[in-house]
LOMI-412829 format. One record per residue: residue number from 1; x negated, z, y negated of N, C-alpha, C, O in turn; residue in three letters. Coordinates in steps of 0.001 Angstrom, whole numbers, plus 500000, padded with zeros to 6 digits. Layout:
BEGIN
PT  num    n.c1    n.c3    n.c2   ca.c1   ca.c3   ca.c2    c.c1    c.c3    c.c2    o.c1    o.c3    o.c2  residuo
PT  NUM       X       Z       Y       X       Z       Y       X       Z       Y       X       Z       Y      ALA
...
REM end
This chain:
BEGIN
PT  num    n.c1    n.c3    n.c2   ca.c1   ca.c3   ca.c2    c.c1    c.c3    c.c2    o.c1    o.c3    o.c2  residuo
PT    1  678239  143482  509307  679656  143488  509675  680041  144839  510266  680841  145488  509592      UNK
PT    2  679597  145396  511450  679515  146455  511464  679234  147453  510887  679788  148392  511459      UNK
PT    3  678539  147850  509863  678023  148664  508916  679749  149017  508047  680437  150018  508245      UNK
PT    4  680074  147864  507112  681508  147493  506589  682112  148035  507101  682389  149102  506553      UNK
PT    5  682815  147761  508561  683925  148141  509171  683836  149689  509710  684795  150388  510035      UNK
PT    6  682794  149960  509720  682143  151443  510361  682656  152334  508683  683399  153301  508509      UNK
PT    7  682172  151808  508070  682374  152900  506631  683551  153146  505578  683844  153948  504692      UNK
PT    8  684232  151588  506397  686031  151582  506031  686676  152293  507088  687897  152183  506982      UNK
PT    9  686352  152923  507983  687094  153097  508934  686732  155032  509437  687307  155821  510186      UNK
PT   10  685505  155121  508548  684819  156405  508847  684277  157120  507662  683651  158155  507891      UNK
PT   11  684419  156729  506432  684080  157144  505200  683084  158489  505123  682021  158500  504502      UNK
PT   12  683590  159532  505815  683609  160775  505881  681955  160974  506540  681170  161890  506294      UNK
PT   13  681732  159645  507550  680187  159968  507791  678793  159034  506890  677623  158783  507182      UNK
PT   14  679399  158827  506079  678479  158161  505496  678372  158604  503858  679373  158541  503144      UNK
PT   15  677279  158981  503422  677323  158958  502150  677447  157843  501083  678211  157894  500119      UNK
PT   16  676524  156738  501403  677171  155232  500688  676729  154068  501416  676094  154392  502419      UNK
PT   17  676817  153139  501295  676526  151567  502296  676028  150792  501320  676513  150509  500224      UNK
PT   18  674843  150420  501903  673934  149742  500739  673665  147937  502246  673040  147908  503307      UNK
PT   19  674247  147148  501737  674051  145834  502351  673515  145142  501860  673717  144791  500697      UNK
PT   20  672406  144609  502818  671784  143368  502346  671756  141873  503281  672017  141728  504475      UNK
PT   21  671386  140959  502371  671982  140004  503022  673248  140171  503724  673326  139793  504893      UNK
PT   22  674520  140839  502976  675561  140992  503638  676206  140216  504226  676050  139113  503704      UNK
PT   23  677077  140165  505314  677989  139014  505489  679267  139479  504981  679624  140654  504900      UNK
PT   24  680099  138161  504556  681913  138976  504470  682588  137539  504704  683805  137702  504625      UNK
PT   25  682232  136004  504997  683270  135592  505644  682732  134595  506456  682448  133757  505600      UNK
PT   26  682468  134215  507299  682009  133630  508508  681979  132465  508590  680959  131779  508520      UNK
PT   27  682951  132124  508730  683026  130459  508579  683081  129655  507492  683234  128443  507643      UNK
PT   28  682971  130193  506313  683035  129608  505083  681040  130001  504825  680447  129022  504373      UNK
PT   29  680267  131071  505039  679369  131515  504859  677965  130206  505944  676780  129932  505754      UNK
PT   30  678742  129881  506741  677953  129097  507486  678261  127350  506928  677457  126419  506882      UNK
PT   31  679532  127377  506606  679687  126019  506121  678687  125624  504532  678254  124525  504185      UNK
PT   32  678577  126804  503908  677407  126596  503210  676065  126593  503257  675260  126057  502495      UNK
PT   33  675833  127484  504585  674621  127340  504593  673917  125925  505499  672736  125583  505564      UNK
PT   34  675258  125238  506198  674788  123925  507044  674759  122547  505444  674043  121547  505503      UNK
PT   35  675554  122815  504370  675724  122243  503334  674527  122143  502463  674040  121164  501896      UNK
PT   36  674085  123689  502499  673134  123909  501378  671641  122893  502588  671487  121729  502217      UNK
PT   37  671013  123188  503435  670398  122989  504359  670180  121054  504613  669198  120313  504661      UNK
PT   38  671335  120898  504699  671310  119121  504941  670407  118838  503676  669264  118381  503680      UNK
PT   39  671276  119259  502453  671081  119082  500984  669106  119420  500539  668346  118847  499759      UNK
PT   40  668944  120398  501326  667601  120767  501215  666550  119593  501719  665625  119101  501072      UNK
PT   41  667055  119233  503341  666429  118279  503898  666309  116588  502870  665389  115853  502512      UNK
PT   42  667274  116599  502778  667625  115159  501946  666379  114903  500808  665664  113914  500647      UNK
PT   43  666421  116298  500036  665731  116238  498686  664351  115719  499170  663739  114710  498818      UNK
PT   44  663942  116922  500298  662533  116264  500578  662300  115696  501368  661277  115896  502024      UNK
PT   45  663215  114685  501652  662949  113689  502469  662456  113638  504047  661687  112914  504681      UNK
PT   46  663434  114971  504409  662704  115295  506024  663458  114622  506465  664643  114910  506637      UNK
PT   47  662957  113647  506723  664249  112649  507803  664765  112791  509179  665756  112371  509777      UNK
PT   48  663525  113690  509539  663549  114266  511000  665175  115169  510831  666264  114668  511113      UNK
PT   49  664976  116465  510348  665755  117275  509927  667014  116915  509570  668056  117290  510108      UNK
PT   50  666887  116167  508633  668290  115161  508272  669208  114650  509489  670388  114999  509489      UNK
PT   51  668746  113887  510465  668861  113331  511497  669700  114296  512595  670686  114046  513289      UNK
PT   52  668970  115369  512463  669619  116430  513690  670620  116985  512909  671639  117214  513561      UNK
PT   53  670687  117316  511595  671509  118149  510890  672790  117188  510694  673765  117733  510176      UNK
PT   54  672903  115946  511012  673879  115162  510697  673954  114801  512470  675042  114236  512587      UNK
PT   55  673451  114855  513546  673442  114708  514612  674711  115863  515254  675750  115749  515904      UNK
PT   56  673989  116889  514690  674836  118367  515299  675780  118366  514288  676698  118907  514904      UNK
PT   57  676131  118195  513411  677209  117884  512391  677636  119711  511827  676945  120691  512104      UNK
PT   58  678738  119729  511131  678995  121065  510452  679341  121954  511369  679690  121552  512479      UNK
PT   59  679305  123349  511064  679982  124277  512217  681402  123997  511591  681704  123345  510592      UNK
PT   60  682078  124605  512377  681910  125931  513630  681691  125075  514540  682317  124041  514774      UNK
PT   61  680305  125743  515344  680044  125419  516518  681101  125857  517823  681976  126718  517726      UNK
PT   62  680791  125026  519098  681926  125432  520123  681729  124353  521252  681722  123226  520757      UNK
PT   63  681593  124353  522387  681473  124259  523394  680318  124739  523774  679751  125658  523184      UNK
PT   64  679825  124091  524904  678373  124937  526133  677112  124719  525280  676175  125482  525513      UNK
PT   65  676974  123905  524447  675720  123777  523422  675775  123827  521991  675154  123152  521170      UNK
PT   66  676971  125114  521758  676885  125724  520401  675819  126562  520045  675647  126908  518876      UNK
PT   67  674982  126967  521105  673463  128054  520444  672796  126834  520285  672305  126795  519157      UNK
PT   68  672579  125867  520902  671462  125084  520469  671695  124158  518708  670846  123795  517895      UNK
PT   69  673169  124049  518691  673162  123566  517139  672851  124502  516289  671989  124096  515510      UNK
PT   70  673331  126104  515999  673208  127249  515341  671995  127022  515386  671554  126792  514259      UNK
PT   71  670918  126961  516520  669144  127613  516455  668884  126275  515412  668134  126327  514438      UNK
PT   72  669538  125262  515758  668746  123855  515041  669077  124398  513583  668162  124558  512775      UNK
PT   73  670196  124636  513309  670415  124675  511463  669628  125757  511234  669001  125717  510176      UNK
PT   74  669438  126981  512113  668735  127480  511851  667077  127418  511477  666537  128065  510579      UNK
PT   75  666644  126795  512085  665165  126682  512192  665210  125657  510796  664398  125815  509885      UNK
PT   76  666158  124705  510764  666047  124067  509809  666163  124314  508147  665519  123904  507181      UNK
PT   77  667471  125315  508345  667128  126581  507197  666139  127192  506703  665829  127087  505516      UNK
PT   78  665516  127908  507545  664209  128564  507587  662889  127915  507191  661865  128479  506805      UNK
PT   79  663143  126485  507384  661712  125420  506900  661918  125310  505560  660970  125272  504776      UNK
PT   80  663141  125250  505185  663170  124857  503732  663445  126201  502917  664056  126053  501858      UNK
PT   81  663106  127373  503244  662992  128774  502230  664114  129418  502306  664357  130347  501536      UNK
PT   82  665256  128881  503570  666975  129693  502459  667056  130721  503047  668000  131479  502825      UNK
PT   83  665495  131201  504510  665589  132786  504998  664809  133314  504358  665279  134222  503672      UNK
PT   84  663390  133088  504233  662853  134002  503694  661900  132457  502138  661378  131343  502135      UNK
PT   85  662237  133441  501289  662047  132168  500766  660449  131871  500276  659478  132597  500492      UNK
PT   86  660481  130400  499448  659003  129864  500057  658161  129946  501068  656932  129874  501070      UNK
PT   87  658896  130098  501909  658379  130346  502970  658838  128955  503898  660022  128653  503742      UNK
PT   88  658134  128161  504745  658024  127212  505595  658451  127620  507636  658891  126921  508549      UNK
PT   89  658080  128844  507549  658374  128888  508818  659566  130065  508653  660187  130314  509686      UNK
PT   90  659906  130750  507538  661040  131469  507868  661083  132768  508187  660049  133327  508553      UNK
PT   91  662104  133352  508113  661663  134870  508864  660812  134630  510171  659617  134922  510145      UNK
PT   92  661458  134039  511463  659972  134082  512568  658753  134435  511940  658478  135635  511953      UNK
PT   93  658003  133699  511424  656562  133411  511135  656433  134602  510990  655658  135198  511737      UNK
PT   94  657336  135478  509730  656867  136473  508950  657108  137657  509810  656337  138559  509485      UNK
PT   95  657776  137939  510641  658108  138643  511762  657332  138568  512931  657010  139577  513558      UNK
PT   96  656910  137055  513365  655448  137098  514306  654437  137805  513934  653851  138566  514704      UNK
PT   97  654150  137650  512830  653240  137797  512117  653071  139348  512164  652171  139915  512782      UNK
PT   98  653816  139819  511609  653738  141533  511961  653697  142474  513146  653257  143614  513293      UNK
PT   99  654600  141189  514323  654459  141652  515641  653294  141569  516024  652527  142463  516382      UNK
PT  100  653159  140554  515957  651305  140299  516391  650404  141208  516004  649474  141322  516802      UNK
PT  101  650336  142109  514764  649120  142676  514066  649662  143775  514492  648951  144350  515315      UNK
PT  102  650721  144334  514236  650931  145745  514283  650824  146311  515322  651380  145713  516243      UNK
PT  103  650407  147104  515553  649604  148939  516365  650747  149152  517221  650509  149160  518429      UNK
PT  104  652363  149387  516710  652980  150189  517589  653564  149716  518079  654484  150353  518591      UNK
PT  105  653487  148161  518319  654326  147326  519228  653867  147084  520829  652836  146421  520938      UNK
PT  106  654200  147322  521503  653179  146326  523081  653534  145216  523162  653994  144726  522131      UNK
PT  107  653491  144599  524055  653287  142967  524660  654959  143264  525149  655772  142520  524602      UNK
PT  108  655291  143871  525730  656646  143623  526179  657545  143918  525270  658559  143229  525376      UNK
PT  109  657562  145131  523917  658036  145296  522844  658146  144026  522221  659284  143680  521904      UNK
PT  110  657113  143185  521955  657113  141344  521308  657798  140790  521740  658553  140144  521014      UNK
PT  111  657944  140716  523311  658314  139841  524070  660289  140198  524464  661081  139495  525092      UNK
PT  112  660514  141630  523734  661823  142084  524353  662964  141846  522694  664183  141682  522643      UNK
PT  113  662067  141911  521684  662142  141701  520034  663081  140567  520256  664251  140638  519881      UNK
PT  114  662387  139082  521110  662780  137381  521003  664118  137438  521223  665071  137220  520476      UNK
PT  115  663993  137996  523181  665002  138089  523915  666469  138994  522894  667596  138525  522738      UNK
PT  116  666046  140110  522445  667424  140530  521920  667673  139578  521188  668672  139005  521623      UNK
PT  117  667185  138982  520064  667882  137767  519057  668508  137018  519894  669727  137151  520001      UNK
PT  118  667757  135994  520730  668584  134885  521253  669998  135758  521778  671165  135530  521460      UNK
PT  119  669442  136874  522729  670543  137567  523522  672105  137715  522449  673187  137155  522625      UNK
PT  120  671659  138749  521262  672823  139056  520178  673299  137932  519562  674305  137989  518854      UNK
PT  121  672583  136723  519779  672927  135485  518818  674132  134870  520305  675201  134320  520041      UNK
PT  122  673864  135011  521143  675051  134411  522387  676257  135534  522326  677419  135328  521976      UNK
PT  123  675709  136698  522734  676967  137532  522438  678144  137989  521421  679273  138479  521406      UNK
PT  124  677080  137477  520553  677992  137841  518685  678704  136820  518107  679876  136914  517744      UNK
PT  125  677967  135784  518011  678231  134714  517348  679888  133873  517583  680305  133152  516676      UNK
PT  126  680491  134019  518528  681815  133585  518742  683081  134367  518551  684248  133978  518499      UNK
PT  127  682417  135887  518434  683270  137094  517355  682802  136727  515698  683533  136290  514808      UNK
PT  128  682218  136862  515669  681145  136983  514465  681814  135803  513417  682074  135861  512215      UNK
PT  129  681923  135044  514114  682593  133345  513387  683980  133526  512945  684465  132912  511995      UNK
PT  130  684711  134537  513786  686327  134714  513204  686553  135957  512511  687673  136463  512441      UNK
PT  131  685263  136592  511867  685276  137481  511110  685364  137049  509246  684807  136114  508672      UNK
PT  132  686274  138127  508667  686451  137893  506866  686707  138924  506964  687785  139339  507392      UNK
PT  133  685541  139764  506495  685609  140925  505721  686635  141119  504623  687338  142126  504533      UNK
PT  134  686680  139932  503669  687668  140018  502340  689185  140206  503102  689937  140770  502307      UNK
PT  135  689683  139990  504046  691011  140335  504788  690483  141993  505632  690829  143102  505226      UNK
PT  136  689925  141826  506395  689361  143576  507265  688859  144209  506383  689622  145123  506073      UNK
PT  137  687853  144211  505730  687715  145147  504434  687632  145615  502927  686823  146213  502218      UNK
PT  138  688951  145005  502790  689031  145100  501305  688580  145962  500273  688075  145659  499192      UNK
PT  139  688867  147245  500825  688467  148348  500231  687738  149508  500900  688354  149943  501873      UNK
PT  140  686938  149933  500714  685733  151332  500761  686008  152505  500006  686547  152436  498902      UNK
PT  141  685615  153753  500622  685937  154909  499964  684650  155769  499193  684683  156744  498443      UNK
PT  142  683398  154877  499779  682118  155341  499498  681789  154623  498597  682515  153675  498299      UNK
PT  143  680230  154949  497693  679687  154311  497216  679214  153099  497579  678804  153153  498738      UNK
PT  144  679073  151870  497022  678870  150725  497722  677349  149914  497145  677276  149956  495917      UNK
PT  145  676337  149310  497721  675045  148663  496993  675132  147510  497374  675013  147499  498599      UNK
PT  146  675286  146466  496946  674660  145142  497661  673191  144534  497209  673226  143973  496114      UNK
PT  147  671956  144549  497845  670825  144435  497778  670670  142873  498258  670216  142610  499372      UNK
PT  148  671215  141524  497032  670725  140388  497627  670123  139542  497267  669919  139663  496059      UNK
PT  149  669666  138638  497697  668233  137742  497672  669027  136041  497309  669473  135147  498028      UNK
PT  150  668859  136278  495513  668763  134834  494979  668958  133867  495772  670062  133344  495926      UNK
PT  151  667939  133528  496350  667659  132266  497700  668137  132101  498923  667937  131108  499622      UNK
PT  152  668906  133250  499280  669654  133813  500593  670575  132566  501046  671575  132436  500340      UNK
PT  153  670417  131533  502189  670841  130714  502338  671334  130736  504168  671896  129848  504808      UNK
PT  154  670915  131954  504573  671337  132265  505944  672509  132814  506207  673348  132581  507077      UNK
PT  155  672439  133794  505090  673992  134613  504477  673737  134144  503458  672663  134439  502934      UNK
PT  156  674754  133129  502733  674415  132748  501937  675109  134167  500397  676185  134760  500329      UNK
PT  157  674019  134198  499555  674386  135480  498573  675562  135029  497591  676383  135849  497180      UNK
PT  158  675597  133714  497247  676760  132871  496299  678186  133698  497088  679053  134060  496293      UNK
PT  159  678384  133927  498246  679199  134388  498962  679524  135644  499043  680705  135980  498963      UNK
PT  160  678818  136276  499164  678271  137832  499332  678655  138376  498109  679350  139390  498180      UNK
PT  161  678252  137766  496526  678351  138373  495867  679985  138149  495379  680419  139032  494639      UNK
PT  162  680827  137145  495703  682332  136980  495672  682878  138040  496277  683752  138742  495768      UNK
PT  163  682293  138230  497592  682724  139895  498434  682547  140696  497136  683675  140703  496642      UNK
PT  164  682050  141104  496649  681229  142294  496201  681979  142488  494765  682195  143638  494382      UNK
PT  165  682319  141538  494084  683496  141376  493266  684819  141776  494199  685229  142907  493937      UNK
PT  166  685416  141221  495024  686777  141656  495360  686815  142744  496083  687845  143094  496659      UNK
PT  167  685096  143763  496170  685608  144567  497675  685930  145829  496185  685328  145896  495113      UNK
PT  168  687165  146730  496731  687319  148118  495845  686586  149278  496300  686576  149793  497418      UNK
PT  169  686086  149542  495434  685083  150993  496130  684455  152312  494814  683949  151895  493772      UNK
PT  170  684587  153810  495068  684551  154573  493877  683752  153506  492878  684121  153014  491812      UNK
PT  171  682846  153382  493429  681482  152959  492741  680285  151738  493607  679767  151778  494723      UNK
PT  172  680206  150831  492589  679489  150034  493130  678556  149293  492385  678721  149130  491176      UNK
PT  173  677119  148598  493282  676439  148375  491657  675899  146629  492866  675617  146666  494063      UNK
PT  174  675916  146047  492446  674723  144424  492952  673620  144463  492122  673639  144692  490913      UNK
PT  175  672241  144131  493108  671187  143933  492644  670424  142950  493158  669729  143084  494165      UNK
PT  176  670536  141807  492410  669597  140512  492690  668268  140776  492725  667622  141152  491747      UNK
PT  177  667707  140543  494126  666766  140196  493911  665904  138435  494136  665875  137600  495040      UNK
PT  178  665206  138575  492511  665361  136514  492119  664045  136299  493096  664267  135236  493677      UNK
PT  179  663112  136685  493422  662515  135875  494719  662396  136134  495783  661250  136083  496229      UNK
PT  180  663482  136521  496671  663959  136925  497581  665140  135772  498099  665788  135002  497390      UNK
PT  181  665186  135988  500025  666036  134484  500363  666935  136082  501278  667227  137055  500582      UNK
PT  182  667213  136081  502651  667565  136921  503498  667016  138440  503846  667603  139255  504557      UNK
PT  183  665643  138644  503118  665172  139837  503268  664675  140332  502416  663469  140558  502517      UNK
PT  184  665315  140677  501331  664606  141401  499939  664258  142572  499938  663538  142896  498994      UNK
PT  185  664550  143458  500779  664162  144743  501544  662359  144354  502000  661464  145190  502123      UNK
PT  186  662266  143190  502140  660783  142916  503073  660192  142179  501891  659000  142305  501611      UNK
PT  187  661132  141300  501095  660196  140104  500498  660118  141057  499111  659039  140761  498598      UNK
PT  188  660574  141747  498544  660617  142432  497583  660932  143964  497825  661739  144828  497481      UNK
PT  189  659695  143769  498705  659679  145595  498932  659510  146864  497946  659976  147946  498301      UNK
PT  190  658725  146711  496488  658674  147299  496245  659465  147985  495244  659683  149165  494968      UNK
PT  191  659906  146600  494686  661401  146606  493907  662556  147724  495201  663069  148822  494980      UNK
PT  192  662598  147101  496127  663797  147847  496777  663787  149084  497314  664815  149712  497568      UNK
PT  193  662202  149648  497588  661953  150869  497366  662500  152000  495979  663189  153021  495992      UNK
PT  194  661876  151306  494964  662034  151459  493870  663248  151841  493381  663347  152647  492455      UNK
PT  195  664385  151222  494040  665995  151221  493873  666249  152295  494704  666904  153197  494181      UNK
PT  196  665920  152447  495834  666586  153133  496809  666367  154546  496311  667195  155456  496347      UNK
PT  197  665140  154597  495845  664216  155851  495749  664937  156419  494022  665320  157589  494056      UNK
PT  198  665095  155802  492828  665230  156250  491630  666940  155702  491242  667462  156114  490206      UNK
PT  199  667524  154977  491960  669270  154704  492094  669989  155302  492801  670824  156092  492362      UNK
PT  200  669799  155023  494200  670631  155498  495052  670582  156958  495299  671487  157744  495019      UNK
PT  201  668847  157409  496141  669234  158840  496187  669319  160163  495176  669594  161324  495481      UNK
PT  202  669016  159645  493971  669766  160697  492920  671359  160895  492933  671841  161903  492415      UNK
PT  203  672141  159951  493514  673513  159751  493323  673891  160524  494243  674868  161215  493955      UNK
PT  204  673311  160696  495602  673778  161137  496834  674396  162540  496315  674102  163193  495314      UNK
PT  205  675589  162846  497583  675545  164264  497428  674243  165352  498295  673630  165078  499327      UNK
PT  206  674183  166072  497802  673432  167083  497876  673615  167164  500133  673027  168039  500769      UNK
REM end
């Protein structure tokens, strides 16, 4: 969201905006992904899941225990692949997972990683919800990429790529990536290397 509004509003410092897992309308983007999510639970019969997801009911969330419904659809998202996909535990896992092994992190770096999410997820999320890009940023003056992930059910991409059709911009290209959910940059790294490296920066200016 910021990225968008930063490059409609500043053209001049950016050479092009390449988004992934983009967002562009908020409350329609979450009503699918609490839709797609129930729908997930149902199929396989998580009754647990089912239960809370029809307990906490659709967003928009709003009163004093709106983070705790968001974390629930969330986590519940994430079990059934729509963050990172085939995947069971979700981005976390795959993000523990790297925190844990990797060299240049410390113990309080791990431990400060959690805190900003929950932290940006309280502070953002009640701006964040009355945001539509397709009204604030219709049009771009830069080159534009959208880098998204088939399975993308957090931002959901069915959405993203409707942005990406109506946004106007010199030039613009979408690139699916098909086994990829929210992080095709990570889950299909080498493909998106691959793009960045033999698409995008040949285009750049000098």
């Amino acid at each position: 969201v910021i990225g968008m509004i930063a490059a409609s509003r500043r053209p001049d410092l950016f050479s092009a905006y390449i988004g992934i897992g983009q967002m562009s309308r908020m409350a329609e983007s979450e009503l699918i992904s609490y839709k797609w999510t129930l729908e997930q639970a149902e199929r396989a019969k998580d009754h647990s899941s089912v239960k809370k997801l029809t307990d906490i009911g659709p967003p928009p969330y709003t009163g004093n225990n709106w983070r705790t419904k968001f974390l629930t659809e969330r986590r519940i998202l994430g079990k059934h692949g729509g963050e990172y996909y085939r995947s069971k535990s979700g981005a976390f896992g795959v993000v523990l997972r790297h925190l844990v092994f990797s060299r240049e992190y410390t113990m309080l770096d791990r431990i400060n990683f959690f805190r900003g999410v929950l932290q940006s997820v309280r502070a953002l999320y009640p701006e964040l919800s009355r945001i539509d890009l397709f009204v604030q940023v219709p049009e771009v003056k830069i080159p534009v990429y959208f880098c998204l992930g088939r399975h993308d059910y957090e931002v959901p991409s069915v959405l993203s790529a409707k942005y990406f059709e109506a946004l106007k911009a010199p030039r613009k290209q979408l690139v699916w990536f098909e086994r990829s959910a929210h992080l095709p940059n990570t889950e299909e790294k080498d493909k998106f290397n691959d793009f960045m490296i033999k698409t995008v920066l040949p285009r750049l200016p000098e």
